[in-house]
C-alpha positions in Angstrom: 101.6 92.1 72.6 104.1 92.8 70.2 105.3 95.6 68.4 103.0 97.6 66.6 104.7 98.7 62.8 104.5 102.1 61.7 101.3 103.1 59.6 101.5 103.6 56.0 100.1 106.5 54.6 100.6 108.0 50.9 99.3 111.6 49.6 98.6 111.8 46.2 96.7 114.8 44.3 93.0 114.3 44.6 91.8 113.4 40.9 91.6 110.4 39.1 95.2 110.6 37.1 96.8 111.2 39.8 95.2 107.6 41.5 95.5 105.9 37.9 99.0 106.7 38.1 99.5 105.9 42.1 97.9 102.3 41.6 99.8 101.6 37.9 103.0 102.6 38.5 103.9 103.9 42.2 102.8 101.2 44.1 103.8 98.1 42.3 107.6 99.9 43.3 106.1 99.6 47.2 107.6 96.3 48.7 105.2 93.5 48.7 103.9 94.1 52.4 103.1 97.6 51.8 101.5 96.4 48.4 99.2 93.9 50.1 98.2 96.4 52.9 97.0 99.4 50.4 95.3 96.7 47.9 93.7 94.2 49.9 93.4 95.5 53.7 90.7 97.9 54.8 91.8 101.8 54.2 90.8 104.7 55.5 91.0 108.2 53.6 90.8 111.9 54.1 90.1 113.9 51.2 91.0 117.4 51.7 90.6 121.0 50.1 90.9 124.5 51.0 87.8 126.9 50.3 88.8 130.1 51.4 90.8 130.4 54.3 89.4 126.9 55.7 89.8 123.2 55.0 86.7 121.3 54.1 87.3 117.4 54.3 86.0 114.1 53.8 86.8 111.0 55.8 86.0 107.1 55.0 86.9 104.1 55.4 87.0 101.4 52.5 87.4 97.7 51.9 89.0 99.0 47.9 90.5 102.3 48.4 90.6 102.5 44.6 87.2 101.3 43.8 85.7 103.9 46.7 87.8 106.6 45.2 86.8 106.1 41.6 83.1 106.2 43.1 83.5 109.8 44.4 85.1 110.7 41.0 82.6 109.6 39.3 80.2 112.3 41.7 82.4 115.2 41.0 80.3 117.1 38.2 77.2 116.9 40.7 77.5 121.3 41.9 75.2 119.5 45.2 77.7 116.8 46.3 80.8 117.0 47.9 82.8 115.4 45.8 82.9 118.5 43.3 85.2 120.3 45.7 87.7 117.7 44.6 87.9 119.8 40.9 90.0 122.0 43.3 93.5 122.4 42.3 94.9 121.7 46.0 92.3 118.6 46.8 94.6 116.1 47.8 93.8 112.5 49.4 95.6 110.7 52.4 95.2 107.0 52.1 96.1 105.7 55.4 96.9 101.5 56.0 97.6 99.2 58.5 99.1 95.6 59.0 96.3 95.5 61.7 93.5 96.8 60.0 89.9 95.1 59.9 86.9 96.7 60.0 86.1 97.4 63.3 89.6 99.0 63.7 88.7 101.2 60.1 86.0 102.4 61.8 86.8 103.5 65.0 90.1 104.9 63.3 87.8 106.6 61.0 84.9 108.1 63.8 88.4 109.6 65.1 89.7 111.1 62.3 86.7 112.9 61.7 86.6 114.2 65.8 89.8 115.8 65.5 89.4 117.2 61.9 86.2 118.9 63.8 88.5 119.9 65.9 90.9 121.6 64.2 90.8 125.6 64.1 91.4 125.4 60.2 88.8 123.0 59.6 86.0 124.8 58.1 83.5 121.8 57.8 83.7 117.7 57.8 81.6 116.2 55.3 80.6 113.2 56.5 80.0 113.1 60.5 77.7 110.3 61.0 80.0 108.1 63.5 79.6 104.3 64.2 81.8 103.5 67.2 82.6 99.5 67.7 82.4 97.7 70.9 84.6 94.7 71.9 86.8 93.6 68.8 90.1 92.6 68.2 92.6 94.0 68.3 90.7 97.3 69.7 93.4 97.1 72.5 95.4 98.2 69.5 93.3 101.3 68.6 95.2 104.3 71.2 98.8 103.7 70.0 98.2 102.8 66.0 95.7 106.0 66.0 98.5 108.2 67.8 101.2 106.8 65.2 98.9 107.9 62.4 98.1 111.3 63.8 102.2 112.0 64.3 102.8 111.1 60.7 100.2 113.5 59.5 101.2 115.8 61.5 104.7 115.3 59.7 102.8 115.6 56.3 101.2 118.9 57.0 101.0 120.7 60.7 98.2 123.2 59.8 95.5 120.3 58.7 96.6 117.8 61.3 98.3 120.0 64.7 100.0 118.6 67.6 97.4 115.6 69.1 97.2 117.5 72.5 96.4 121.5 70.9 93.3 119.0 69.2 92.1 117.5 72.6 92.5 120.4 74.7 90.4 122.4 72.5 86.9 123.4 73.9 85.1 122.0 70.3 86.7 118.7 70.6 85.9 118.6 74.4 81.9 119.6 73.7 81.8 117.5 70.3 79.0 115.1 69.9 81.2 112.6 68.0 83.0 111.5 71.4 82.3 107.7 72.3 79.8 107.7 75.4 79.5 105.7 78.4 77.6 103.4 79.4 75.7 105.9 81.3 75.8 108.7 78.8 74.3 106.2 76.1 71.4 104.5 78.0 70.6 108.4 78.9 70.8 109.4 75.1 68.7 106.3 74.1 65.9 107.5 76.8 65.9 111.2 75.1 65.8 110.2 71.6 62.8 107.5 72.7 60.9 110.1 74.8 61.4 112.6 72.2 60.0 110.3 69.4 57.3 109.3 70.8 56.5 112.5 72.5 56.6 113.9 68.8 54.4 111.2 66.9 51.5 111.9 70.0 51.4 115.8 69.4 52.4 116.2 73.2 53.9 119.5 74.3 55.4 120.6 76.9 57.2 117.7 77.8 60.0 118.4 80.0 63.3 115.6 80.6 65.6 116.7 83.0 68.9 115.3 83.6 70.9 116.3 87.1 74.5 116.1 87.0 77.7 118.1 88.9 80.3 119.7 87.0 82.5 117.2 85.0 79.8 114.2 84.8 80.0 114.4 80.9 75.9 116.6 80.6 77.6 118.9 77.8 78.9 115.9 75.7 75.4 114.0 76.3 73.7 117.3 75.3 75.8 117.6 71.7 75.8 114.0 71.4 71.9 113.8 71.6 71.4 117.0 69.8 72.7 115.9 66.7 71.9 112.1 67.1 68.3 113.0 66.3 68.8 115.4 63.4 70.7 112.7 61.9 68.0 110.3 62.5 65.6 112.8 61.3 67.4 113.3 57.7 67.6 109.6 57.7 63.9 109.5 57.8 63.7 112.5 55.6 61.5 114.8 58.2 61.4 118.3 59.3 63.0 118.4 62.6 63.0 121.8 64.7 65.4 121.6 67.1 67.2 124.2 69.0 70.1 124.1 71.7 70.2 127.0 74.1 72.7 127.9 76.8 73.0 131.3 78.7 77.3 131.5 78.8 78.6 133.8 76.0 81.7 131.5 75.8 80.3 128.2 74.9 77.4 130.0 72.5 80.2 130.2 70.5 81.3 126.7 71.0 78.7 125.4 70.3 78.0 127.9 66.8 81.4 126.4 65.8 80.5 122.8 66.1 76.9 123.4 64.6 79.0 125.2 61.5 81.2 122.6 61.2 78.2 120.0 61.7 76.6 121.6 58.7 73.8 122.5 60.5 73.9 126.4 60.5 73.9 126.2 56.8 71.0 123.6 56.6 68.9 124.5 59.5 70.0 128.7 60.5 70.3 129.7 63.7 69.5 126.6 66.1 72.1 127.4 68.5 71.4 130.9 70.5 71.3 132.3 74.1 67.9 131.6 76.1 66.9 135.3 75.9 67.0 135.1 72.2 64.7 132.0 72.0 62.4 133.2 73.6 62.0 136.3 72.1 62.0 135.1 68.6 59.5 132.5 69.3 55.8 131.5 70.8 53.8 129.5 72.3 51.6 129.3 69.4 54.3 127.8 67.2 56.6 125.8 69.6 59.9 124.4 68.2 60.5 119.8 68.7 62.9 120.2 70.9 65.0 122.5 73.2 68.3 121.3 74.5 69.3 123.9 77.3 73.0 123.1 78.7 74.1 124.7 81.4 70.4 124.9 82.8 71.5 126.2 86.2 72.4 129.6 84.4 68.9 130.5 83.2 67.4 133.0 84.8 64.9 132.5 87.6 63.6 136.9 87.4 63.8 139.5 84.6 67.1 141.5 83.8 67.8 144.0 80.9 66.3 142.6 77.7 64.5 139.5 79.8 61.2 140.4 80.5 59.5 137.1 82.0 60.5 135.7 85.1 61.2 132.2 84.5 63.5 131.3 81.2 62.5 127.6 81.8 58.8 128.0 81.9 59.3 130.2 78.9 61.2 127.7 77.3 59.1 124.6 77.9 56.0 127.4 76.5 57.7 127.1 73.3 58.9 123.8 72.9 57.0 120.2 72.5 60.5 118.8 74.5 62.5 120.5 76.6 65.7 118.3 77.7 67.3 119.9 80.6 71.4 119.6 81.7 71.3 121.2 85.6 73.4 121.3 88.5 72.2 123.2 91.4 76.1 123.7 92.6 76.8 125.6 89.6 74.2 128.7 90.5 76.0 131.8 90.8 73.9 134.5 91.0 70.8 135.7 93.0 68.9 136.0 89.5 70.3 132.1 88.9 68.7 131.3 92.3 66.3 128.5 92.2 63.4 128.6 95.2 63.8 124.9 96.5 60.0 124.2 96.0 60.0 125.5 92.0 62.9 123.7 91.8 61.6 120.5 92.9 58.1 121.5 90.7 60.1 120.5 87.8 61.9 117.4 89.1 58.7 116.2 90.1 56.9 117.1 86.9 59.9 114.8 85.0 60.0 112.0 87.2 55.7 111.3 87.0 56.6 110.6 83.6 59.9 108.7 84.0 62.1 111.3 82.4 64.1 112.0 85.1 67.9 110.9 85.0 71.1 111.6 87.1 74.8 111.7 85.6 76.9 110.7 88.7 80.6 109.4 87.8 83.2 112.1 87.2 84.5 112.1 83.3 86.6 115.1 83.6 89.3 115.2 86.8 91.4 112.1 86.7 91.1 111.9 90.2 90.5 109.2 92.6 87.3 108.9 94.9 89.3 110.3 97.6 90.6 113.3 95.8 86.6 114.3 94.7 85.4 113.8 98.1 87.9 116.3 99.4 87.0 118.7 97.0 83.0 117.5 97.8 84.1 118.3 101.3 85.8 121.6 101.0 82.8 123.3 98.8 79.7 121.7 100.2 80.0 120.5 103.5 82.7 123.8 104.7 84.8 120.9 105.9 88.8 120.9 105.6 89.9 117.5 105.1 93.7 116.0 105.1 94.6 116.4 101.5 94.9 112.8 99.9 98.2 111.3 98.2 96.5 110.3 94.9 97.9 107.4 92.6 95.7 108.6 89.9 98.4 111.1 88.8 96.1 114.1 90.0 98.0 116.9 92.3 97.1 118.9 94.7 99.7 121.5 95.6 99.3 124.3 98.1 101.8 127.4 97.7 103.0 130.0 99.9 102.5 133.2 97.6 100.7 134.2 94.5 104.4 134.6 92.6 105.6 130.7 93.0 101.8 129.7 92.1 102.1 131.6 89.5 105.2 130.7 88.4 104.3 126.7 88.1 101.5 127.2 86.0 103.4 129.4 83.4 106.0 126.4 83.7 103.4 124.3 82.8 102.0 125.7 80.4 104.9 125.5 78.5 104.8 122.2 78.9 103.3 120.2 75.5 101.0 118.1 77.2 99.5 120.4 80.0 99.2 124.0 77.8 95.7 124.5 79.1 96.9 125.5 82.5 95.6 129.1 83.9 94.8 131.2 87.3 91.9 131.5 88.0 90.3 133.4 91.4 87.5 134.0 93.0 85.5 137.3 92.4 87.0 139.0 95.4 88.7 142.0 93.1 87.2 144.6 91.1 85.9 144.5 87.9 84.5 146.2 85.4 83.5 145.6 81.6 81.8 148.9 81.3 84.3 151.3 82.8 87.8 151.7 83.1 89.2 151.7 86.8 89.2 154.6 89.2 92.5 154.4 90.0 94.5 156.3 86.9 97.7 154.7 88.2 95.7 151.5 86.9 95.6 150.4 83.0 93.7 147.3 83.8 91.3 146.1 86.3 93.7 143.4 88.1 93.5 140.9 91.0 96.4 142.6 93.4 98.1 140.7 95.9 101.2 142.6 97.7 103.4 143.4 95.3 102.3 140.6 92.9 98.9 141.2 90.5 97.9 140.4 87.1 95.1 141.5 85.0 91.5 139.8 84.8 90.0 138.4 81.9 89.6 140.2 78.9 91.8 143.0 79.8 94.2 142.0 77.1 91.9 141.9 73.9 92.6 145.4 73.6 96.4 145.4 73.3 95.8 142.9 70.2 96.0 143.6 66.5 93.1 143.3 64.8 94.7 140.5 63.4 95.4 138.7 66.7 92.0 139.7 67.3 90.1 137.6 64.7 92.6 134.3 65.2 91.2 134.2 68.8 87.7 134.9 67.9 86.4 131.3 68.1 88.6 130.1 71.1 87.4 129.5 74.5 89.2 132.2 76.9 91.3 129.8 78.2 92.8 128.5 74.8 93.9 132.1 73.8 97.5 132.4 74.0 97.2 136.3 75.9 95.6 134.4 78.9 98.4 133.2 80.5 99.1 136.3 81.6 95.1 137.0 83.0 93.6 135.6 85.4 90.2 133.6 84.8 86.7 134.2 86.8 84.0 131.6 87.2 82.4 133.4 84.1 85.0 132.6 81.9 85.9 129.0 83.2 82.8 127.8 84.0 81.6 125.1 81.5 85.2 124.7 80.4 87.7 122.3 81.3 92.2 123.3 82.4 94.7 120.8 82.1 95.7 122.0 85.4 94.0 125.1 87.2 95.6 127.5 89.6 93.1 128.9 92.2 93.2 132.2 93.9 91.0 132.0 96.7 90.7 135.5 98.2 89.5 137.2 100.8 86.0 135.9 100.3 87.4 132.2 101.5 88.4 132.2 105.3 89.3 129.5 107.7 87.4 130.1 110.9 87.2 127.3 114.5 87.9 124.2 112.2 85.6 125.4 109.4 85.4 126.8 106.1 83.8 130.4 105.9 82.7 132.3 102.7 82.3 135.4 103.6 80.3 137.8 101.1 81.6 141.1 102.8 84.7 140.4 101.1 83.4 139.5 97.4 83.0 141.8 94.4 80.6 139.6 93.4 77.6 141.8 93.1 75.5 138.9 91.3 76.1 137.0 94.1 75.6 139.5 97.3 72.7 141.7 96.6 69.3 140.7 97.9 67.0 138.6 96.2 63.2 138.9 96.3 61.3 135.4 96.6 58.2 134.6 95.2 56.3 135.9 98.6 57.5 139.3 98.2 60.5 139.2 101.3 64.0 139.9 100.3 66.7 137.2 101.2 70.9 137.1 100.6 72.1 134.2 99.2 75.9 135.1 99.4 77.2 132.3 101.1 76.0 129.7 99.1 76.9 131.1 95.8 80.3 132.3 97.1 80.4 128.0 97.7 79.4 127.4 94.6 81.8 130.0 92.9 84.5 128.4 94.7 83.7 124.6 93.7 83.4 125.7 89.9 87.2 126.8 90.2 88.0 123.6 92.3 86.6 121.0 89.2 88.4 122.8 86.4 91.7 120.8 86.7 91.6 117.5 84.8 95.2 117.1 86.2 95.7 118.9 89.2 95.1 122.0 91.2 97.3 124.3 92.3 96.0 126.5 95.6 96.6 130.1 96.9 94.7 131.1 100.0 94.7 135.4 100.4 93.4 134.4 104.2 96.5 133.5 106.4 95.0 131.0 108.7 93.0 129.4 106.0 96.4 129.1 104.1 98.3 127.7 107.5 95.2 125.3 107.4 95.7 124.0 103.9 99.6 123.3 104.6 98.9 121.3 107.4 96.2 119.4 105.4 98.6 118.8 102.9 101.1 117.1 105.1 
């Protein structure tokens, strides 16, 4: 393969003397080569305004950038289109060309432009988001490196609209965003949903349930989006009423997923589809179920009542209210006693979704760019208590074990730093105290903090408060982990979980021992009170759960890292242990 050229890509103001003049008089000065490229080779285009403090684009593709553009011009006195945003006086238009360019290259170019314009924090809402990703095509071997020369040239163009490519892909939206091309797996899964939900639909059935088991990092959150908007796409399409709802109990990615359903276009079409499982429930009945229910995170609903939950099953409410209910679960993600699932309900509602062949597993890791050697020591460590020799990987995923919190601590602020591995934090284990109510006892304390000697740093959300009001609103949409005060926190398992680090450094306290060739979780030594206190089963005895969930808290830290993982054991002979294994 030979060199690949540079793209070319002109800006013009977005109105039709401005492109008279571009095509008459500015371009026949272009060599001949650029000439041919912008006249007779496929084009894509972003058309761009501001509307209030956000952008609002449009992206395409075109086979005569100056015929397609004249089109939309010819739209703009239409108040219900798009296109009249373009009477704007800062619309402008990117017309973006290729030596390389056919159609199947257009497109995928295009379904990518419009990802990361999703993506972006000032990006109030992309116009057009119905993607069509190619298969095999040539050159589609191409498609990484001309795509990453168009984005740095954008980027040279204006740095608010198009930011650095890695602060777009390490962004919680883009990561959750139902425009990302699926698998093999993740498609055959969405075709399954969309069919069982059809014809579930045109037979008046209710209460259909599909469930779908997959461990963290098997791609359920991107199926889930993916899915989710596939159909009310479909159903506009088909110009029918479509009630569809997608409900997760995790106050980070609510507003995730609010973000993407605003920038979707959804909220503004639809209202509130996107809420917390409480919240559905409340607001509706059994009387007048909803289409569909996408629950993510399904391991988090709750399994008794708390505070404004009355019931004592969010599921079976749920599926109550709902003709579909399509499930995202993984049992090793339960972290509280009013998470925990009796094994026989449990299986109840496996069983009920495989008798009608609705039942589907997600098994290859999307997220850790780790080998199978490096997952099965992880699978070791947090499900079988088993301390395996730590494998050199080739995958470029590290392992490093440290000797104090300060060095740890140290390497992930140096990374960090680093352009293409900013998403790196501590997180720990809920072995410290913590309060969101209360401030701590201690009046030596300002913060409640994870204190280790002489070195501790403040949990999560302890910061907020030292922020301007300012500061304060610019963070109000970002994931914990993307917020720049972070770095100096340290994250639980209810910040992280759901949420991917470019590489994560875990704290495992006192909680995590190393006991005669084993691994112990000990609850005696967690803060965890969602996790220790008794739980009452459906036959009236009470029953601790501790250990497992301290296992599960522990594996949700260990699959944060897409690139590595950084470890601090508080437990000498567990940290002795973990040296040796790394040798």
């Amino acid at each position: 393969m030979g060199k690949i050229e540079e793209p070319i890509i002109r800006q013009i103001r977005d109105n039709r003397d401005s492109l008279n003049f571009f095509e008459n008089i500015l371009i026949p000065k272009e060599d001949r080569k650029t000439q041919e490229i912008i006249k007779n080779f496929p084009t894509v285009y972003i058309h761009n305004w501001k509307e209030a403090e956000k952008f609002e684009v449009y992206v395409g593709e075109s086979n005569d950038i100056f015929r397609r553009t004249r089109q939309h011009y010819d739209s703009v006195m239409d108040r219900t289109k798009w296109q009249n945003k373009l009477l704007e006086k800062d619309a402008s238009l990117f017309i973006i060309g290729h030596e390389h360019f056919n159609k199947s290259l257009t497109l995928d170019i295009e379904n990518r432009l419009m990802h990361y314009m999703m993506s972006v924090d000032c990006v109030g809402h992309v116009h057009n988001l119905r993607t069509n990703p190619q298969t095999n095509y040539y050159p589609m071997g191409e498609l990484n490196e001309i795509f990453e020369k168009i984005w740095k040239e954008l980027h040279r163009k204006n740095k608010e609209l198009f930011p650095l490519e890695n602060v777009v892909m390490d962004s919680a939206i883009y990561k959750a965003s139902p425009l990302h091309k699926l698998t093999e797996d993740q498609k055959k899964a969405r075709e399954l949903i969309i069919q069982k939900v059809t014809e579930a639909l045109s037979h008046g059935k209710t209460r259909q349930l599909i469930f779908i088991d997959g461990e963290a990092g098997t791609g359920k959150t991107v199926l889930n989006s993916s899915t989710f908007y596939e159909l009310y796409c479909q159903a506009e399409e088909r110009n029918i009423d479509l009630r569809c709802h997608l409900l997760v109990n995790h106050d980070e990615q609510i507003t995730v997923y609010e973000k993407i359903a605003e920038k979707l276009g959804l909220i503004r079409k639809y209202g509130k589809i996107v809420s917390k499982p409480t919240t559905f429930i409340n607001n509706h009945t059994e009387d007048d179920p909803v289409d569909v229910a996408f629950i993510d995170e399904a391991h988090l609903l709750l399994t008794q009542g708390k505070q404004s939950y009355r019931g004592k099953n969010q599921l079976k409410d749920i599926i109550d209210r709902s003709r579909v209910t399509v499930v995202m679960f993984d049992e090793n993600q339960i972290l509280t006693t009013e998470q925990f699932w009796e094994a026989q309900v449990l299986e109840k509602y496996r069983n009920q979704a495989k008798k009608t062949k609705n039942y589907m597993i997600l098994d290859k890791q999307l997220r850790m760019q780790a080998d199978p050697a490096t997952v099965d020591w992880i699978d070791a460590f947090t499900k079988r208590n088993q301390l395996k020799k730590i494998p050199t990987t080739f995958n470029g995923y590290s392992i490093k074990i440290f000797d104090d919190p300060e060095q740890l601590d140290f390497e992930i602020q140096k990374k960090a730093r680093e352009t293409d591995s900013s998403l790196s934090r501590i997180i720990a284990t809920y072995d410290w105290e913590y309060s969101a109510n209360r401030k701590p006892k201690d009046g030596l304390l300002k913060y409640w903090e994870v204190i280790i000697g002489k070195w501790h740093k403040p949990w999560n959300r302890e910061l907020e408060s030292q922020l301007s009001r300012k500061e304060k609103r610019q963070i109000n949409a970002l994931a914990w982990a993307e917020q720049p005060q972070t770095i100096n926190e340290v994250g639980s398992t209810f910040t992280i979980q759901g949420f991917d680090l470019n590489y994560a450094g875990v704290i495992l306290g006192p909680s995590v021992k190393y006991r005669g060739g084993k691994i112990i979780f000990d609850p005696s030594e967690s803060h965890n009170n969602k996790a220790i206190r008794n739980r009452t089963l459906s036959d009236g005895s009470k029953k601790k759960f501790g250990e497992i969930l301290i296992q599960h808290e522990v594996r949700v830290l260990m699959t944060r890292g897409v690139n590595g993982m950084y470890i601090y054991a508080c437990d000498e002979q567990l940290r002795e242990a973990l040296k040796q294994a790394a040798k």
